[in-house]
ROZASE-762422 format. One record per residue (C-alpha): x, y, z; residue in three letters. Coordinates in steps of 0.5 Angstrom, whole numbers, plus 500, padded with zeros to 3 digits. Layout:
<nodes>
XYZAla
...
</nodes>
This chain:
<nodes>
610291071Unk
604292077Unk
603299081Unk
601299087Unk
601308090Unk
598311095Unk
589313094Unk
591320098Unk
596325093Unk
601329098Unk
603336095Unk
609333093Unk
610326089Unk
611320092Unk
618316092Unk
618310088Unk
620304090Unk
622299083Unk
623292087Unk
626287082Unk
625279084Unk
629274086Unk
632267082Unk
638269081Unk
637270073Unk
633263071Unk
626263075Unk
622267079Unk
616271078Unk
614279079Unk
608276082Unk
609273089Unk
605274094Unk
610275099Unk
612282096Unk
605284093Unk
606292094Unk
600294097Unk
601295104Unk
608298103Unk
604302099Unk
599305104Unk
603305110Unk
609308108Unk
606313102Unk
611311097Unk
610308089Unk
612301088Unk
613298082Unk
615290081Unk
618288074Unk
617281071Unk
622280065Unk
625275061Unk
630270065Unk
634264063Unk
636262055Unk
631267053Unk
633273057Unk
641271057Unk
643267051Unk
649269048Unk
647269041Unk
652275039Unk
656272035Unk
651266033Unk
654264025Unk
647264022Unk
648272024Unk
649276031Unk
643278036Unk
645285038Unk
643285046Unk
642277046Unk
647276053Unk
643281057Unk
637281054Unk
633281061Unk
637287064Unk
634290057Unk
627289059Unk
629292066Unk
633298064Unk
625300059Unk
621298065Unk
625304068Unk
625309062Unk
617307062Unk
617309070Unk
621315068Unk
616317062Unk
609315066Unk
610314073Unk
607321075Unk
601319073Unk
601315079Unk
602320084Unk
610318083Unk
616322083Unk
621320077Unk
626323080Unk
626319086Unk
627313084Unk
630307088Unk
632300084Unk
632294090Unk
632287090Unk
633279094Unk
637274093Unk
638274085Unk
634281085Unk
640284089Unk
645282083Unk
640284077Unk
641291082Unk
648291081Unk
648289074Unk
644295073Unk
650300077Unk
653297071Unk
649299065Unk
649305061Unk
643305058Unk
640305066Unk
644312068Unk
640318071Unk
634312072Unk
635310079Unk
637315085Unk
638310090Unk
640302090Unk
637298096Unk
642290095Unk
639284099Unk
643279100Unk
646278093Unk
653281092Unk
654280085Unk
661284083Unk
663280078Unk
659278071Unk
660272066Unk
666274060Unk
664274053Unk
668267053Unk
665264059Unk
657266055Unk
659264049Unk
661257053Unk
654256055Unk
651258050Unk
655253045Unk
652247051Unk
645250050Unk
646250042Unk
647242043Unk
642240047Unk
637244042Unk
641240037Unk
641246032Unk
646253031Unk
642256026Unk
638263028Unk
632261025Unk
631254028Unk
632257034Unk
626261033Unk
622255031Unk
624251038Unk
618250042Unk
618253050Unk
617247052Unk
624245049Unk
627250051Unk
626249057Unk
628243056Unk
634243054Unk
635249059Unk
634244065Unk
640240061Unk
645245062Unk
644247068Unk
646240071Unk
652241068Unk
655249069Unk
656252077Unk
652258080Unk
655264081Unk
658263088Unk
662268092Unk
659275089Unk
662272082Unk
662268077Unk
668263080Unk
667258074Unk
662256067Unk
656260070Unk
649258068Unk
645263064Unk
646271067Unk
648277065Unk
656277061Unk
660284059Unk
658288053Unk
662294050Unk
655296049Unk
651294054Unk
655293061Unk
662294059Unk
665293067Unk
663289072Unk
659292078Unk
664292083Unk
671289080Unk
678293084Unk
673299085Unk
665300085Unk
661303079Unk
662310079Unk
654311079Unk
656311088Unk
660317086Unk
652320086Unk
647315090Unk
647312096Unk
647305097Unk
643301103Unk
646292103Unk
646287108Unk
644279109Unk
641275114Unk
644271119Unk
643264117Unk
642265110Unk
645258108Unk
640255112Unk
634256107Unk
640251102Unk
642247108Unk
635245111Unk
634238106Unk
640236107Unk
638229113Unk
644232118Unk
643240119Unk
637239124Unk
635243130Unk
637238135Unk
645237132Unk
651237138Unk
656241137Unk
660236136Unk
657234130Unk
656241127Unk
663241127Unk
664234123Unk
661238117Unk
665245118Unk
671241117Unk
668237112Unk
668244108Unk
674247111Unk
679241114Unk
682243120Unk
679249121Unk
672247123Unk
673247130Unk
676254130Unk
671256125Unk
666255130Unk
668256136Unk
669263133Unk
662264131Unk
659261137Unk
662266142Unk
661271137Unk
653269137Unk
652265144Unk
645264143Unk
646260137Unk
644253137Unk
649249134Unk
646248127Unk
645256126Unk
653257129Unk
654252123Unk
649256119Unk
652262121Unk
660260119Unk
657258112Unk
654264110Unk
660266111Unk
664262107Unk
658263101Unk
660270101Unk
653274102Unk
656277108Unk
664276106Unk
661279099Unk
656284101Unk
661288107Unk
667288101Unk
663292097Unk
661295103Unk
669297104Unk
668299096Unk
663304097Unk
665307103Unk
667315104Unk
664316097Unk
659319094Unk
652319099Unk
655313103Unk
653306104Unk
649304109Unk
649296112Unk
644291116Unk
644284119Unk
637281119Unk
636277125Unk
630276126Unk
629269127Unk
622264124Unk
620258129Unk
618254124Unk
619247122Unk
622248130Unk
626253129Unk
630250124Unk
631255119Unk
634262124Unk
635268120Unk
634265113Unk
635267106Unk
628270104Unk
625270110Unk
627278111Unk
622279104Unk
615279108Unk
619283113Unk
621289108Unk
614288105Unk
609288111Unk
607281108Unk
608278115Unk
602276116Unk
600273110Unk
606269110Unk
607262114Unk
614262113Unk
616268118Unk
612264124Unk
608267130Unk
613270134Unk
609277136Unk
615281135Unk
616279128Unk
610285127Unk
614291130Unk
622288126Unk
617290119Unk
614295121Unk
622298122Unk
624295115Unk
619297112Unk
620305114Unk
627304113Unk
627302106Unk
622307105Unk
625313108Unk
631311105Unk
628311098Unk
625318100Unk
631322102Unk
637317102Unk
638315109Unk
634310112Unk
631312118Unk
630307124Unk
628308132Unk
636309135Unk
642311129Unk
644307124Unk
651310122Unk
654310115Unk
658304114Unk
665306114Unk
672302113Unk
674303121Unk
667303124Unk
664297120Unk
658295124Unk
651293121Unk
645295123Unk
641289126Unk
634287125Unk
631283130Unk
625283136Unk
627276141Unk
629270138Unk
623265136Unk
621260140Unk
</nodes>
């Protein structure tokens, strides 16, 4: 884990803010320049804490009912490595002017997901008061069959199913057979396993013995608030290595690839996007309506819906501050909120040079932290809870890019 607190200790505790990464649950690192806690830290008073953990077969491997002797926890060893940074930030977290009682769990991307899951977890219950998901609706996790699918074809590229052997394997191996298997499962997609999963978390009866957010929502936003949203043109961070998706496409040729995707809709789909975001250049209408299809904001509103009327509420946004480069082929991409969250703009040659972009993370950043403060997040104007009649986000943004 690193800490980074505030050098001037208040009368009271500071909030504590536990950033959990994104990489869905097979890479990634805690250790990313674009959300170093430190300015997040002295600007908005508040502890943060960034955990790196065990991912992919050595975090997620189901060996439950291995035959050489089951390992307790195995399937979702890397949501335990979270739930002890949790209970070392209960246990410790004072000592660095931070308030155990004021703890906001948040994450991007596959970090949102690992939020999700922890709403889940038991063992977690009492260790969070706040949840903060950022572009990563996962409701649904791996069953017990579907691990044990991946971890049958993980066994085979390592040619052995024996425990001991499986200790012996060196990393380079593993890593290995890792890469193997990934080419031949799909990723989580619509906020939910839909197909054979990659490496991730699955049902447990000990562990998480419900999804996150099935029919219903986890009971634990009975009790904390929850902050969700996404960002405009999330698919346009996938969709820029594609050859076609570029900044100079016609409509019509935005079109050809939604009905590509969606036949005989693709006209309709976009002529709604485009009246519902005029500004919009062709490419990022295209971006906008696969988003939609993805399910970050599809995904996000329904647990949005779930939540709504209970507890302390539910609070969404829209990010929609656009980045200028690579000719302002990217919009409002996935990740690019990241640096605008943790006051990291200017380190990060992603968010462009827009001069407005300073004043948008400067709103992110006291919301999150007023958030993770008193559970409402405070921003110039009024964001509103989120309800099932008025389900309007919050938008982040300063004028487009040019």
């Amino acid at each position: 884990m690193n800490v980074w607190a505030p050098t001037d200790r208040l009368d009271e505790p500071y909030p504590v803010m536990v950033w959990l990464h994104g990489g869905i649950f097979t890479h990634g690192t805690g250790n990313e320049m674009v959300f170093n806690g430190d300015i997040l830290a002295k600007s908005e008073k508040v502890v943060v804490v960034i955990v790196t953990h065990r991912l992919g077969l050595t975090g997620f491997l189901d060996l439950r009912a291995l035959e050489a002797g089951g390992v307790a926890g195995s399937a979702n060893a890397g949501m335990l490595d979270i739930v002890e940074a949790l209970r070392w930030v209960r246990d410790n977290i004072a000592s660095f002017g931070g308030d155990p009682d004021r703890v906001t769990i948040f994450g991007q991307s596959g970090g949102s997901a690992k939020v999700s899951t922890l709403s889940a977890m038991p063992a977690a219950r009492g260790l969070f008061h706040r949840a903060i998901m950022q572009s990563g609706p996962l409701r649904r996790l791996a069953t017990p069959d579907l691990a044990a699918r991946v971890r049958d074809l993980t066994l085979r590229a390592l040619g052995t199913r024996d425990l001991d052997e499986l200790r012996s394997i060196p990393l380079e191996d593993l890593m290995t057979a890792q890469r193997r298997v990934m080419d031949e499962v799909s990723p989580i997609v619509g906020g939910s396993v839909e197909s054979l999963p990659g490496f991730g978390p699955a049902l447990d009866d000990v562990d998480i013995p419900e999804h996150p957010f099935d029919e219903a929502p986890s009971s634990v936003f009975d009790d904390i608030p929850l902050m969700i949203g996404w960002t405009a043109h999330e698919a346009a961070f996938m969709m820029a290595e594609f050859p076609r998706f570029t900044a100079s496409m016609t409509d019509e040729q935005a079109v050809g690839e939604l009905e590509a995707l969606a036949p005989g809709e693709g006209s309709a789909r976009f002529a709604a996007a485009a009246a519902a975001a005029p500004a919009d250049p062709p490419h990022l209408v295209l971006a906008r309506v696969v988003e939609e299809m993805t399910g970050f904001r599809g995904g996000s509103v329904r647990i949005a819906d779930m939540v709504a009327g209970r507890g302390p509420g539910v609070w969404a946004y829209q990010f929609e501050q656009t980045t200028d480069v690579l000719g302002g082929l990217l919009g409002a991409c996935h990740s690019l909120d990241l640096a605008y969250v943790f006051g990291t703009v200017e380190r990060i040659p992603l968010t462009g040079s827009d001069p407005r972009r300073m004043d948008v993370s400067r709103q992110m950043m006291h919301a999150w932290a007023s958030f993770a403060r008193d559970g409402v997040p405070a921003v110039p104007g009024r964001w509103a809870p989120w309800t099932t009649d008025s389900r309007t986000p919050h938008v982040f943004s300063g004028s487009p890019a040019v």
